[in-house]
C-alpha positions as CSV (number, residue, x, y, z in Angstrom):
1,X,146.6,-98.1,80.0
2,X,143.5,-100.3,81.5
3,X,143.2,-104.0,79.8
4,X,140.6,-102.2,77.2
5,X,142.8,-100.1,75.2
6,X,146.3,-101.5,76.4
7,X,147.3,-101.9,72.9
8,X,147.3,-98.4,72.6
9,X,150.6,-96.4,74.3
10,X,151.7,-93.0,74.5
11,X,154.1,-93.5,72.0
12,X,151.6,-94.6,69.2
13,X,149.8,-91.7,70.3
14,X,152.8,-89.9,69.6
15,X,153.3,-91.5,66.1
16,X,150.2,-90.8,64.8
17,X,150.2,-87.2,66.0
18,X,153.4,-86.8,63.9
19,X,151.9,-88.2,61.3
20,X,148.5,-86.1,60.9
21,X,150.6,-82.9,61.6
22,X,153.8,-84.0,58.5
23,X,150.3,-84.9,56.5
24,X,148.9,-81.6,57.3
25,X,152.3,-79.0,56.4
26,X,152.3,-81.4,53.1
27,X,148.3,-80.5,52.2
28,X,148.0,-77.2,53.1
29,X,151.2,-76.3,51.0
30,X,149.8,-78.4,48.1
31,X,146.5,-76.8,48.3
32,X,148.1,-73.4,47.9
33,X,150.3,-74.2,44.9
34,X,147.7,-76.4,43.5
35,X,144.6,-74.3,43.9
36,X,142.9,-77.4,44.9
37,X,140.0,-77.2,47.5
38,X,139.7,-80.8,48.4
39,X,143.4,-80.9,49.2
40,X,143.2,-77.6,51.4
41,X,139.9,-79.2,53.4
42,X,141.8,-81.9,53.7
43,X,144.4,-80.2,55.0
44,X,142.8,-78.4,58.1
45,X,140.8,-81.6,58.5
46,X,143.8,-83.2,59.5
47,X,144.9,-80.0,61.8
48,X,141.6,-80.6,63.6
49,X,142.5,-84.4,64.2
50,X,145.8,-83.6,65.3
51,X,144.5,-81.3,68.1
52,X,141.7,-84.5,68.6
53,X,144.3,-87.1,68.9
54,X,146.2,-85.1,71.5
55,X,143.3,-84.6,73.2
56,X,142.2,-88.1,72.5
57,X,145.6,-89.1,74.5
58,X,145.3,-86.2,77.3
59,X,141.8,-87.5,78.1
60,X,143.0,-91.5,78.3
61,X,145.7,-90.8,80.8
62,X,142.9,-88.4,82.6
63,X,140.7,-91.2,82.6
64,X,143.4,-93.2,84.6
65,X,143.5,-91.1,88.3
66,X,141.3,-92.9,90.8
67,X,137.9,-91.9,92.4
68,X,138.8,-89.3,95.2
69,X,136.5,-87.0,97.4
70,X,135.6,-84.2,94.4
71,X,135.4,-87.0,91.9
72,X,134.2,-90.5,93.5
73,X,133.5,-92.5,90.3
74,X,137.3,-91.3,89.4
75,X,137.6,-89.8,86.0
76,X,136.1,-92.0,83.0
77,X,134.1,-89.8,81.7
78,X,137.3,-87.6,80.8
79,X,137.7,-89.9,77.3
80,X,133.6,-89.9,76.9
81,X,134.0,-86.0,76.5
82,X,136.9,-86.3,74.5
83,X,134.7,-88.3,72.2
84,X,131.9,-86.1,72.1
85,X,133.9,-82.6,71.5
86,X,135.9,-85.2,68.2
87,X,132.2,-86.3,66.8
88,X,131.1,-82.5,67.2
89,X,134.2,-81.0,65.6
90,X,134.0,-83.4,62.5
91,X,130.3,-82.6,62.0
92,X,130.8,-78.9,62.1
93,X,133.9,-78.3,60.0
94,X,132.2,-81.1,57.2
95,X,129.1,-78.7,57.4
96,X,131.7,-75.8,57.1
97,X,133.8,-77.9,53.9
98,X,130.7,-78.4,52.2
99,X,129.7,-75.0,52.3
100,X,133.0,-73.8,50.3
101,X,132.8,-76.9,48.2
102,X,129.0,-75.1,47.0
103,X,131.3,-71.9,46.7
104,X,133.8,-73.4,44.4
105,X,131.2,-74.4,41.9
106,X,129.9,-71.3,41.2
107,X,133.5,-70.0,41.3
108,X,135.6,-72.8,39.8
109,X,139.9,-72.3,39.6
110,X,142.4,-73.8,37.9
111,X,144.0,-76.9,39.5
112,X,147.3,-78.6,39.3
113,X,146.4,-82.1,39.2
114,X,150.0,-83.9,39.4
115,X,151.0,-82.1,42.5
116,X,147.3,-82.9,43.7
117,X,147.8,-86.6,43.4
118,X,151.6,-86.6,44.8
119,X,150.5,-84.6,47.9
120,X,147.2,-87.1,48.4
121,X,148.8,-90.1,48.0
122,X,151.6,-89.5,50.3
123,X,148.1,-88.6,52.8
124,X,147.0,-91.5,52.1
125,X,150.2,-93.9,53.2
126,X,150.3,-91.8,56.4
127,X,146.5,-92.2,57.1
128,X,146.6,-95.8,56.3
129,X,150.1,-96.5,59.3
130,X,147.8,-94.5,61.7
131,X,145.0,-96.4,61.3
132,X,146.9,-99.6,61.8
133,X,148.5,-97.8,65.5
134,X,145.0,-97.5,66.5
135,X,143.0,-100.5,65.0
136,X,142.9,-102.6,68.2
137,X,142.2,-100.0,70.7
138,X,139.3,-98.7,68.7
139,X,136.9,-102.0,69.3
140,X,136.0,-101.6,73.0
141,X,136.7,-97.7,73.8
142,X,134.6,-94.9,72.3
143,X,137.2,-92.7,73.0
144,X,140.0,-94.4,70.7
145,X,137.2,-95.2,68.4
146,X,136.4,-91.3,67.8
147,X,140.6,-90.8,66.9
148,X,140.1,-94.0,64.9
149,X,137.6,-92.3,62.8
150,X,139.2,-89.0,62.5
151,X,141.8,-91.4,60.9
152,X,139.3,-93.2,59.1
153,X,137.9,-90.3,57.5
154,X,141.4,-88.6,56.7
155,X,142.4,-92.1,54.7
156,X,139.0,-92.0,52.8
157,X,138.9,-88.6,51.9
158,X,142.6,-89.2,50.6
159,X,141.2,-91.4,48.1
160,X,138.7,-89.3,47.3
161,X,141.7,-86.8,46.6
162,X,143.3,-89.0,44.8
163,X,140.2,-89.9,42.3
164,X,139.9,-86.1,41.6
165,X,143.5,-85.7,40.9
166,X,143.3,-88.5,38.4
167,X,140.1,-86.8,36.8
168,X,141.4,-83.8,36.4
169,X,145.3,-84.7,35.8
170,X,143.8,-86.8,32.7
171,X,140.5,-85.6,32.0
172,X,140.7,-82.1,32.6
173,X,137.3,-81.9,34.7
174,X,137.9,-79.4,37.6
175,X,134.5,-79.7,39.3
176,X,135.4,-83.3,40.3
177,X,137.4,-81.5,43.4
178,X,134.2,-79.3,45.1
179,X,132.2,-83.0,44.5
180,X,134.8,-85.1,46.5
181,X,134.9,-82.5,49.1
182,X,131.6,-82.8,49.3
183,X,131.1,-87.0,49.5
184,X,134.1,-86.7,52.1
185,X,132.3,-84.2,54.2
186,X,129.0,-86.1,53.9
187,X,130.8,-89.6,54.5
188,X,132.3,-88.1,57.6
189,X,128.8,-86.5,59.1
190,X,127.4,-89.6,58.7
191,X,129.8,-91.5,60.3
192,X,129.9,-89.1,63.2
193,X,126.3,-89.0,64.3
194,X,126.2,-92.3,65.7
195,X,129.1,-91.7,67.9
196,X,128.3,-88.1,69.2
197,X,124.4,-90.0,70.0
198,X,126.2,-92.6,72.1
199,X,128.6,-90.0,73.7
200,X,125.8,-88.1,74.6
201,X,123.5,-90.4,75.9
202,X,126.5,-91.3,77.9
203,X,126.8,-87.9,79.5
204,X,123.3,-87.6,79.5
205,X,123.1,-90.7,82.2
206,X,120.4,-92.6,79.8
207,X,120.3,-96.3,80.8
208,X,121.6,-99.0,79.3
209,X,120.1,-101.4,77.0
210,X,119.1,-103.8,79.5
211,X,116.0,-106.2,79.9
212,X,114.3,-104.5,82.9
213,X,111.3,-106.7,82.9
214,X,113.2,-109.6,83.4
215,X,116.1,-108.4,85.0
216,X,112.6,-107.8,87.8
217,X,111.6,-110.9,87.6
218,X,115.0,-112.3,88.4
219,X,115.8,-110.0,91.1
220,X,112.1,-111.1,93.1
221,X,113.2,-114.9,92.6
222,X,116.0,-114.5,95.4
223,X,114.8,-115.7,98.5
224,X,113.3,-112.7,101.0
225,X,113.0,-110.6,98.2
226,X,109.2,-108.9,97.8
227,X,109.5,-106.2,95.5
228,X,112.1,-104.2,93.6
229,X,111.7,-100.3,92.8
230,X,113.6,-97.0,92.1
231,X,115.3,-98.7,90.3
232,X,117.9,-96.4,88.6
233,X,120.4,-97.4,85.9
234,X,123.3,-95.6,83.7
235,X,126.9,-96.0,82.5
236,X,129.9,-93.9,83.2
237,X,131.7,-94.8,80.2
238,X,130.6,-97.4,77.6
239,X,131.8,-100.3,79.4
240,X,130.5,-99.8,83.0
241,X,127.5,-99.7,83.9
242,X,126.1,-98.5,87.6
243,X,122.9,-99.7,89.3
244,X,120.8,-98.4,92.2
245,X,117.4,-99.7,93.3
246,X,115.4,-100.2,96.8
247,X,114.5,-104.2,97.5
248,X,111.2,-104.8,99.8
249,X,112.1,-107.4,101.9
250,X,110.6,-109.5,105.0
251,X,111.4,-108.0,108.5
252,X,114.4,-109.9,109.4
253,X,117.5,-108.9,111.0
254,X,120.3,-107.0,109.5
255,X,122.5,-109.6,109.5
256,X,120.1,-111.7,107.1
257,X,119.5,-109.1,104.8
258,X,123.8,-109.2,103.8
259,X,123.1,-112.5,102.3
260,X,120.3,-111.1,100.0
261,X,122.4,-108.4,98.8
262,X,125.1,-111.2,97.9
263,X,122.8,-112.8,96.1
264,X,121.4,-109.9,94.1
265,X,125.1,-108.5,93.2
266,X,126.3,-112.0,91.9
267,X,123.5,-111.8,90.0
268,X,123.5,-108.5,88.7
269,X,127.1,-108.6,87.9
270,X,127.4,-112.1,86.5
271,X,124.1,-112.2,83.8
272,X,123.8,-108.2,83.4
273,X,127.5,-107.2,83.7
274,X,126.5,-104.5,85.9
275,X,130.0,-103.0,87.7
276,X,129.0,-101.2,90.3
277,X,125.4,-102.2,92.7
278,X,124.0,-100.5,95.2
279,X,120.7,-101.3,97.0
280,X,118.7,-100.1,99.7
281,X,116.7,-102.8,102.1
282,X,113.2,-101.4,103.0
283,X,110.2,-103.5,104.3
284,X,107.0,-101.4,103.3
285,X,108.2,-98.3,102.5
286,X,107.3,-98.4,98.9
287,X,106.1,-101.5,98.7
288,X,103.7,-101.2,96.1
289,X,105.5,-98.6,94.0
290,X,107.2,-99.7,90.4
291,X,110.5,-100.5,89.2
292,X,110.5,-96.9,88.0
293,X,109.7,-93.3,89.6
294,X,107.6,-91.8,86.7
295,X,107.2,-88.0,89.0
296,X,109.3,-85.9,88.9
297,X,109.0,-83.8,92.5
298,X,109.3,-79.7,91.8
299,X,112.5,-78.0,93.5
């Protein structure tokens, strides 16, 4: 594991895969004999995060291999596709959980509470050890952070289990179990979105948040340096961020220019924690273009 997510081994991985699936044979056999919806959507819920977590760990050790000649910026964005296929997963079987939540309304069934709350509860203990396995690793890898929230969402909508259970052990009100399947299912869609948007942009090379005016402005205050364009900016994972751009400089010798470049990556690196720089040394060739190519030439 890299220094982001080293808090995070293969046997944790392991852990909390046996965890979801022991959490999942308990639900899906509680659901049945309790006729409780929110138990059963609970229950392939955490089917679906066991599958994610594997993949989850599948993609981290993908994301390890170094560049080679097919892939040359190695294999990062392994764990940002991970991350997007999780966000789009718990998005569409919410959408699908809320659509037999609707169902059950207008269909309503008897429920055995008791067994509802035994069967959520032990959920909720085994959610709550998984998310302490992956707490750490979550903060600085989008990857981790999508299993995180599969996790997350498992522990929450175990409590939301556990408040119908209650409701209808004591209270005898059955429509309590289609309404927390339905907060859940919203809960988790909402909690998604912002992670498949950041995945995407990701895979979408959109450029980082970064302050190109200025980051202009410092770049023509090193010495020799005339203009900056084509300038081109995007991240391979959410930590790394790659730079390109052409520098117009005065016609001096080769060996001159090396220093400039120096000069630019220390600076690059060090105030805009770009990763990776690579420039292109021109004198007039484009001279008086932008930082950024607005056309777009046809094929």
């Amino acid at each position: 594991m890299d220094n982001h997510n080293s808090q995070v081994t293969g046997k944790r991985f392991f852990c909390v895969t046996l965890l979801n699936l022991v959490i999942t044979v308990a639900e899906f056999l509680g659901g049945i004999f309790s006729g409780s919806l929110a138990l059963l959507s609970d229950a392939i819920h955490n089917l679906g995060d066991s599958a994610a977590i594997v993949m989850a760990y599948v993609a981290n050790r993908i994301s390890k291999r170094g560049s080679n000649h097919s892939k040359t910026f190695g294999y990062r964005r392994a764990e940002i596709l991970a991350s997007f296929l999780n966000a789009l997963f718990l998005i569409l079987i919410s959408v699908f959980l809320m659509v037999e939540a609707i169902k059950r309304f207008s269909n309503p069934e008897p429920i055995n509470g008791s067994l509802m709350l035994i069967v959520a509860i032990i959920g909720l203990l085994a959610n709550f050890v998984s998310a302490g396995l992956l707490s750490k690793g979550s903060k600085n890898n989008l990857n981790i952070k999508a299993t995180y929230l599969h996790v997350l969402s498992d522990a929450l909508s175990s409590v939301g289990v556990i408040f119908g259970a209650l409701m209808i052990q004591f209270f005898k009100i059955t429509w309590v179990d289609p309404v927390v399947t339905m907060l859940v299912s919203i809960y988790i869609i909402w909690e998604s979105i912002p992670l498949l948007k950041d995945t995407t942009n990701i895979l979408m090379q959109a450029g980082p948040d970064l302050d190109y005016k200025t980051l202009d402005c410092d770049m023509r205050k090193v010495d020799g340096v005339v203009n900056v364009h084509h300038i081109h900016a995007w991240l391979i994972d959410e930590n790394r961020i790659m730079f390109s751009a052409h520098i117009n400089v005065e016609d001096r010798m080769l060996s001159e220019i090396e220093p400039i470049y120096r000069q630019l990556e220390e600076l690059l690196k060090t105030k805009y924690h770009v990763d990776h720089v690579t420039l292109q040394a021109e004198v007039t060739r484009g001279k008086e273009s932008p930082i950024f190519t607005n056309k777009i030439k046809d094929v």
